[in-house]
C-alpha positions, -999 to +999 in steps of 0.1 A: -356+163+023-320+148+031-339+115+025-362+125-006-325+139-022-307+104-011-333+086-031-333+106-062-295+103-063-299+068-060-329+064-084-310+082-110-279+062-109-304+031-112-316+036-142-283+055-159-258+022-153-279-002-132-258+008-099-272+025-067-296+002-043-260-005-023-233+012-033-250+045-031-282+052-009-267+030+015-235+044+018-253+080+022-282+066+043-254+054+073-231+090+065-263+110+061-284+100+084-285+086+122-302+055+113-286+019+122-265+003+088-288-029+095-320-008+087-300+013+061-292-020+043-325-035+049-346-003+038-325+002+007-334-033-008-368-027-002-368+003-023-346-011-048-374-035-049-394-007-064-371+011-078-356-017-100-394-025-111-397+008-128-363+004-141-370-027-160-402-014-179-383+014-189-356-009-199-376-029-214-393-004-237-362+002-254-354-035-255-326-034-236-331-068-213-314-096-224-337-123-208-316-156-217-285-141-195-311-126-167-321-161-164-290-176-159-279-149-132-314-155-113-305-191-113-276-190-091-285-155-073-321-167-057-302-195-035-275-174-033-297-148-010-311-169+009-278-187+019-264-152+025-294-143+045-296-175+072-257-168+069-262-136+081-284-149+110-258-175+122-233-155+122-247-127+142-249-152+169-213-163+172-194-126+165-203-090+170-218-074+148-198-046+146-168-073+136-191-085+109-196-058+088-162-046+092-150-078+076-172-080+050-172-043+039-132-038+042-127-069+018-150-055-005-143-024-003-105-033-011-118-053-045-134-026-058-111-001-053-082-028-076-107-035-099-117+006-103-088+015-116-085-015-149-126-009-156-121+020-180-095-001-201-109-034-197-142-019-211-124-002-239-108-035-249-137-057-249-163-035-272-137-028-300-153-031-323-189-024-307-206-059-302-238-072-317-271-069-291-280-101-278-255-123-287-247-150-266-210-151-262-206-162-228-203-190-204-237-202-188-215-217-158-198-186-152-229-168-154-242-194-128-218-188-104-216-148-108-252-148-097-250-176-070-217-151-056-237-118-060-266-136-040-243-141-012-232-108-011-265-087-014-281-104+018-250-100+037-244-059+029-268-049+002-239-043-021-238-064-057-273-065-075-257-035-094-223-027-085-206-063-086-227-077-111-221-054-138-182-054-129-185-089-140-207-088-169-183-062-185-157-087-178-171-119-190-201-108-213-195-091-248-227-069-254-235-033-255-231-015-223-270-002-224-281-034-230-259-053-199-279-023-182-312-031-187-304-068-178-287-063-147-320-043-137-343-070-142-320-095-125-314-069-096-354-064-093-356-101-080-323-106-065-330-077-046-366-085-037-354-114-025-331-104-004-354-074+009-382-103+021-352-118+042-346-086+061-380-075+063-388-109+078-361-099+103-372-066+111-346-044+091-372-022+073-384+013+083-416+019+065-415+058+069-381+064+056-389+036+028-418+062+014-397+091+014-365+072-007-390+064-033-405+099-034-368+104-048-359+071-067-388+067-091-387+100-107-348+091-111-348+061-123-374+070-150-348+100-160-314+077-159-335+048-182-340+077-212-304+086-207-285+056-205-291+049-242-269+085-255-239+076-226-208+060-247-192+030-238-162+049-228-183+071-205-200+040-189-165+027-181-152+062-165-190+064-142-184+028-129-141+036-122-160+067-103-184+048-084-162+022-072-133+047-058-158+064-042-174+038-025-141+019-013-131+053-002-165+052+022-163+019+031-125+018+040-129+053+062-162+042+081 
């Protein structure tokens, strides 16, 4: 049940403001559970995989995916997780692994945590007044580069396809909240997918506990999807301030 309840957490989150794959059922697969936080990572992208599927048709319903900007985040995100992935393998040959993720995790853990506490304000002052959907008003290069980061950083420690990316979207990208939602989705459906072929090539995945998460996470995400559309701007802003002191809080205390 722990597991089934992890997953609709998770799911929910998904489809309300494009986070959970990384942030959260990871974070409560290796505090909840006695699994390893290779297979928690590796497990959680491969029902994100899923997960993030369902999303996007939900998403998409409501025509909330913005494909033009999905395409330029896929563009630099697909090399990005497979660089992070065989970066991943190297380097667990030359330090522990234990050192590894400490590193990785306390850095980002310490970025989020900063950039928590300007989200609500920074969101506030970029959608006054309320932007026009689909409306490109942003750098393709930047865009580029977010994804070609965010690649990096989802093989390495699962963390990004939602979390990071839609940090920097509401940063750099002018459109409505819902709609930055839908597309982070699709982007995080192959980013992820990605990512989760690299670690199920390397034996991260457990097949039984992957069932039970989605028991959880479908069933949520289809919930979050019809909701995200009545949440205000300012709420969206407030949920993500949440998420990312909660998480550093995890990370930093692990």
């Amino acid at each position: 049940m722990t597991e089934i309840a992890i997953g609709l957490v998770a799911g929910l989150l998904i489809g309300l403001t494009g986070v959970g794959v990384g942030t959260v059922m990871t974070a409560l697969l290796v505090v909840l559970t006695p699994i390893s936080t290779l297979t928690a990572v590796g497990t959680s992208l491969a029902v994100g995989t899923v997960t993030k599927l369902v999303g996007v048709w939900e998403h998409h319903k409501f025509d909330r995916v913005n494909w033009k900007l999905a395409g330029y985040l896929l563009a630099g995100s697909v090399p990005g997780t497979w660089l992070g992935g065989l970066l991943l393998h190297h380097l667990k040959g030359q330090i522990s692994a234990h050192d590894l993720d400490s590193y990785l995790k306390y850095g980002l853990a310490l970025t989020m945590a900063a950039t928590a506490l300007l989200l609500p304000v920074l969101r506030a002052r970029k959608t006054n007044p309320a932007p026009e959907p689909s409306t490109r008003n942003y750098s393709p290069w930047k865009i580029l580069i977010t994804g070609f980061v965010v690649g990096v950083l989802v093989s390495l420690v699962s963390i990004g396809s939602g979390s990071v990316t839609m940090l920097l979207l509401l940063m750099l990208v002018s459109l409505p909240t819902s709609e930055l939602v839908g597309t982070d989705i699709f982007y995080g459906l192959v980013t992820v997918g990605s990512a989760a072929a690299m670690h199920l090539w390397m034996g991260h995945v457990d097949g039984n506990l992957w069932i039970k998460l989605l028991v959880g996470s479908v069933p949520g995400v289809v919930l979050g999807s019809h909701l995200s559309g009545f949440l205000s701007e300012k709420g969206y802003g407030w949920i993500y301030a949440a998420l990312y002191i909660s998480i550093a809080a995890r990370l930093l205390v692990r």
